[in-house]
Legacy VTK file of the C-alpha trace (Angstrom):
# vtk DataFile Version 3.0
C-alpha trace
ASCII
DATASET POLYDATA
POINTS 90 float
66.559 131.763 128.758
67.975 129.113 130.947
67.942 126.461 127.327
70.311 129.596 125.669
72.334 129.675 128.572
73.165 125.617 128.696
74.070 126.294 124.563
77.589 125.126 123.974
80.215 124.636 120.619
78.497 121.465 119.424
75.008 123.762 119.612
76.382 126.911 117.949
77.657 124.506 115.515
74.562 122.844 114.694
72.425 126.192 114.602
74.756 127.505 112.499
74.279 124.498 110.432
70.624 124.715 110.495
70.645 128.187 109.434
72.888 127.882 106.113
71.132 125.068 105.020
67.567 126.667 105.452
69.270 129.603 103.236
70.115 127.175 100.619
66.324 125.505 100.814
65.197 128.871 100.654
66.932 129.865 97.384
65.862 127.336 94.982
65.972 129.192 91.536
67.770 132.051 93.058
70.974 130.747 94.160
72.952 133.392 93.420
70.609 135.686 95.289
70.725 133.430 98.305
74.205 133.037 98.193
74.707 136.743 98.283
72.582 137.632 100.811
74.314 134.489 103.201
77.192 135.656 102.141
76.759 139.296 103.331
75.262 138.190 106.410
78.291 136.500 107.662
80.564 139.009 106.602
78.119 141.343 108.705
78.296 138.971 111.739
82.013 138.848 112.047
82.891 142.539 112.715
83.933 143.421 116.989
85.803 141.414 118.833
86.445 137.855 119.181
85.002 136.039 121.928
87.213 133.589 122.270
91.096 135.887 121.642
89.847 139.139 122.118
91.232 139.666 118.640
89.473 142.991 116.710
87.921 141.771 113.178
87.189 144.095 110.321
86.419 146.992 112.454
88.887 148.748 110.682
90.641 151.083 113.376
86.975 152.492 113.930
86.286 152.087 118.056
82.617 152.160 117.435
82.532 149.065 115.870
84.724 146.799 118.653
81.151 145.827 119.834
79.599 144.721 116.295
77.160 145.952 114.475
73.539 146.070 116.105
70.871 143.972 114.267
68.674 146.876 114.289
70.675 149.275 112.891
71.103 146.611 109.944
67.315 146.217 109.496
66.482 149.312 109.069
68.964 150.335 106.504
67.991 147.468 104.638
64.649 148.772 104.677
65.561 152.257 103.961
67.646 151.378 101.133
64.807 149.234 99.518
62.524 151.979 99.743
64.898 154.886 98.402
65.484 152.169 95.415
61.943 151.653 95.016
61.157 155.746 95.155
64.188 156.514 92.675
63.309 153.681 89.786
59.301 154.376 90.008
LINES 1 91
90 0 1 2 3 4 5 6 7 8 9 10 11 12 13 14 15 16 17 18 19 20 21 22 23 24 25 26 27 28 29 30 31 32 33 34 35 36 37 38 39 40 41 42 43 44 45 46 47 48 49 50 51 52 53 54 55 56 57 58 59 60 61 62 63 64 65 66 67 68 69 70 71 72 73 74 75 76 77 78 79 80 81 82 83 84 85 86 87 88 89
């Protein structure tokens, strides 16, 4: 915990670097896939407030969503959704 804590811009920056490029490693032959899914992630990651203005994003007048949106919450409906797929084409 105390390694997080010391994490500053240039870290962020370099995580977040690490992480896009591992999704683009990931992805060979499925680009579009991996593209799609990066791309929803980060649209996913951007809704509550800003950290740094205090500036709401994309929470669309909703108060619920001021504080993001939990991973958890994301998981599972990603889960759920796969399966309810998965039971409607079979």
């Amino acid at each position: 915990a105390n390694f997080a804590l010391k994490f500053g811009p240039a870290e962020y920056f370099l995580l977040m670097l690490l992480t896009l490029s591992a999704i683009v490693s990931l992805s060979i032959g499925k680009m579009i896939k991996g593209f799609l899914a990066m791309s929803l992630g980060l649209l996913l990651s951007t809704v509550g407030i800003d950290t740094q203005t205090g500036v709401y994003r994309f929470t669309l007048g909703i108060p619920h969503f001021s504080e993001g949106i939990d991973f958890l919450i994301v998981i599972i409906g990603v889960y759920a959704i796969g399966e309810v797929l998965y039971n409607f084409l079979m």
